[in-house]
C-alpha positions in Angstrom: 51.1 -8.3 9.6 47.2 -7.2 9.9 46.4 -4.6 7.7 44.8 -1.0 8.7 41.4 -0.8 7.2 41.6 1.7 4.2 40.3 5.0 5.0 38.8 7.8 2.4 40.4 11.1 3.5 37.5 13.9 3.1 38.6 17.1 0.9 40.3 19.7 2.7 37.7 22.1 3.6 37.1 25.0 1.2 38.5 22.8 -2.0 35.9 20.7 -2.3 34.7 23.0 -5.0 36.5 24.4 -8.6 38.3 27.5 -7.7 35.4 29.8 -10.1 32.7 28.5 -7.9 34.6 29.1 -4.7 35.7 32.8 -5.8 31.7 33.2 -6.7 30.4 31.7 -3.2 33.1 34.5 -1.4 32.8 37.5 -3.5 28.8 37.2 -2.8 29.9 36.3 1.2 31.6 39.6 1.4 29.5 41.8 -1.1 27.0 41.3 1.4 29.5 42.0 4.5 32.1 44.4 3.2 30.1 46.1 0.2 30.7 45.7 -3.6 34.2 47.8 -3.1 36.2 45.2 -1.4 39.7 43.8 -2.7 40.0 41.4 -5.4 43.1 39.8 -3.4 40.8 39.4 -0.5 38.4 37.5 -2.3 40.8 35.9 -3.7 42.1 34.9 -0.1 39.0 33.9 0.8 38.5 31.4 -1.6 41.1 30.0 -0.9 43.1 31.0 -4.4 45.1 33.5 -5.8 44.5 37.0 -7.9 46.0 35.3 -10.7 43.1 32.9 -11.0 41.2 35.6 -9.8 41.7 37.6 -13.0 41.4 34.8 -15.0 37.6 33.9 -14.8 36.8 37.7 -13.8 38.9 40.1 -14.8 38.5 43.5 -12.2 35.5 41.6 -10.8 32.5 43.7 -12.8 31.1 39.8 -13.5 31.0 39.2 -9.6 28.8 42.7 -9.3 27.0 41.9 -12.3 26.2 38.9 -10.8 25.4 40.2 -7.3 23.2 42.7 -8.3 21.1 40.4 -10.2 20.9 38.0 -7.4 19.9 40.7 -5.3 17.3 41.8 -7.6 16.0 38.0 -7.9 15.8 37.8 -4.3 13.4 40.8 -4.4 11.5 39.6 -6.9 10.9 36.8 -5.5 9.7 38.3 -2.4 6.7 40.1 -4.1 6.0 36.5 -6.2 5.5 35.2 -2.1 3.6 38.1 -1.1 1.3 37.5 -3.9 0.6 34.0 -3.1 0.0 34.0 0.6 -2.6 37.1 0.2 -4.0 36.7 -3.1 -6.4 38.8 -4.2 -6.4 41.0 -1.0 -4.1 44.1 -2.6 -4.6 45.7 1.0 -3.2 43.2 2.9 -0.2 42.8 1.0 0.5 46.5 1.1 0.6 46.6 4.9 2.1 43.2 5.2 4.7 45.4 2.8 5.3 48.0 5.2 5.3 45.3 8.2 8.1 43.6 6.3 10.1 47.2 5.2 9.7 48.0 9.1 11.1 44.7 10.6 14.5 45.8 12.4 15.6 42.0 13.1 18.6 41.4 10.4 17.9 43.7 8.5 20.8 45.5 7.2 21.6 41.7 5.3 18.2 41.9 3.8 18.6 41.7 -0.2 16.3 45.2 -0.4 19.0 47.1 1.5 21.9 45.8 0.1 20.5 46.9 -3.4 20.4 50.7 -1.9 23.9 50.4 -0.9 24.9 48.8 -3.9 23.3 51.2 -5.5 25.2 54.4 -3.5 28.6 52.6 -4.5 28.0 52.5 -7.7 26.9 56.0 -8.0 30.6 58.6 -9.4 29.8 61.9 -9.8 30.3 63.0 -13.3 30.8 59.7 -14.2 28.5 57.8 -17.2 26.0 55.9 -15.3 27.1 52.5 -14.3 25.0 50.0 -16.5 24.3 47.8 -13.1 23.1 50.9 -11.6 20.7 51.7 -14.1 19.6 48.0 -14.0 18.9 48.5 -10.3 16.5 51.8 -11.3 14.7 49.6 -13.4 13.7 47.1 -11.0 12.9 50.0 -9.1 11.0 51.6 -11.3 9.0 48.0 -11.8 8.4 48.0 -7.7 6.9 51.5 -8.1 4.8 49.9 -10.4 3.9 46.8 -8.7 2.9 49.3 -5.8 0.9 51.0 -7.9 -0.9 48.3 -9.2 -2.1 47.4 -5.7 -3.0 50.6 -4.6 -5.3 50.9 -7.3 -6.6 47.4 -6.9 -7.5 48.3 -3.0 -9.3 51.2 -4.5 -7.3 53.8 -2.8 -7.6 57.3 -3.6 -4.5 59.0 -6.2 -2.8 55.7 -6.2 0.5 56.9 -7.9 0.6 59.8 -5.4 0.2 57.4 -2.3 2.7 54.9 -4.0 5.7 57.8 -3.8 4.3 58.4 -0.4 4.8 55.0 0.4 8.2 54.7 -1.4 9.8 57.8 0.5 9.3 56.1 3.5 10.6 52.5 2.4 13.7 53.9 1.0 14.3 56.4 3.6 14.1 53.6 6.1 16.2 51.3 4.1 19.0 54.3 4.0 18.5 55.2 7.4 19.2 52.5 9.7 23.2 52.3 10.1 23.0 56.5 11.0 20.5 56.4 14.4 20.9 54.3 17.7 18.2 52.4 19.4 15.9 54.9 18.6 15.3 54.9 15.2 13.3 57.0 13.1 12.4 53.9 10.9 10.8 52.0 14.1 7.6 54.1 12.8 7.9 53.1 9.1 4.5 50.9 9.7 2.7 53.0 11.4 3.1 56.0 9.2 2.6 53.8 6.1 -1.0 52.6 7.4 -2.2 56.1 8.4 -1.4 57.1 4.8 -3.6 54.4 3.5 -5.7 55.4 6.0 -5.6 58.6 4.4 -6.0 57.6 0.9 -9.0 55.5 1.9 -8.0 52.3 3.7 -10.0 50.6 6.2 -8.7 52.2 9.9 -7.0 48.9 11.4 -4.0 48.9 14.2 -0.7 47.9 13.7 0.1 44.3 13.7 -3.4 43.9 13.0 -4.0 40.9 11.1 -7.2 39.4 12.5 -9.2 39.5 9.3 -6.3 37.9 7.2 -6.0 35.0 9.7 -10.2 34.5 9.5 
């Protein structure tokens, strides 16, 4: 009787991986989807595992947020690295390509920057001790508000740390802002407002979307 040629069976899709890695790959799937609040079980579920082994490599899950946040925060960081090499040493033009960036509606509720304010909001209990995550998200803050600085005062702007907080109430409130309005959102004139108070503060007058002297 001929023989079948041998076949390799592939791995049954999502167990191609140890059960740790999977539970990693879907708590940071639905951080991002459902918020840092969502059920152990269902992460569990969708990794294709159980709350028992759940709890075994991460307890209530504070590893998983720990871990979040600081993948958020690298993804930030990492950002402003990028900024820094494709305009270096033009501290204007990385400010407005800044505000362009904090203004772009496409995706942007997934963007790592926003998903740090919301992180941020659910860690947050009243009369609670500060959550230690949430204090390391205020740090990296604070260290944006300086970066900020830094370029505002390297583009020779007038009251730099004034202009930064300027600057900084608008990011934020557009990063807060966008799941409360409609079509019309309040945010679409995040740019716009950010270059008139550079503009303000001493930048050269240049329109929006302007980039004609960066491209030269």
């Amino acid at each position: 009787m001929r023989k079948l040629p041998e076949t390799t069976q592939p791995p049954a899709v999502g167990f191609d991986k140890p059960a740790k890695e999977r539970i990693m790959e879907a708590a940071d799937t639905l951080f991002r989807l459902l918020g840092i609040r969502v059920a152990d079980g269902l992460i569990a579920k969708e990794a294709h595992s159980n709350t028992d082994t759940f709890t075994k490599h991460f307890g209530h899950g504070e590893p998983l947020i720990g871990r979040f946040v600081k993948s958020l925060i690298a993804e930030c960081e990492n950002y402003w690295r990028g900024l820094a090499a494709e305009y270096p040493n033009d501290p204007e033009a990385q400010l407005r390509e800044w505000l362009a960036y904090e203004g772009d509606q496409i995706g942007y509720m997934m963007e790592p920057r926003v998903l740090l304010s919301r992180t941020a909001a659910e860690l947050f209990e009243v009369r609670k001790q500060q959550h230690p995550l949430l204090r390391e998200i205020e740090e990296f803050w604070q260290a944006e508000r300086r970066r900020v600085v830094g370029l505002c005062r390297a583009a020779k702007l007038r009251d730099p740390l004034e202009l930064t907080d300027k600057l900084l109430l608008l990011v934020h409130g557009a990063r807060n802002e966008r799941g409360a309005y409609g079509s019309l959102k309040p945010s679409r004139l995040l740019q716009q407002a950010g270059n008139e108070m550079m503009v303000a503060h001493g930048a050269r007058n240049r329109p929006v979307g302007d980039r004609s002297e960066e491209l030269d």
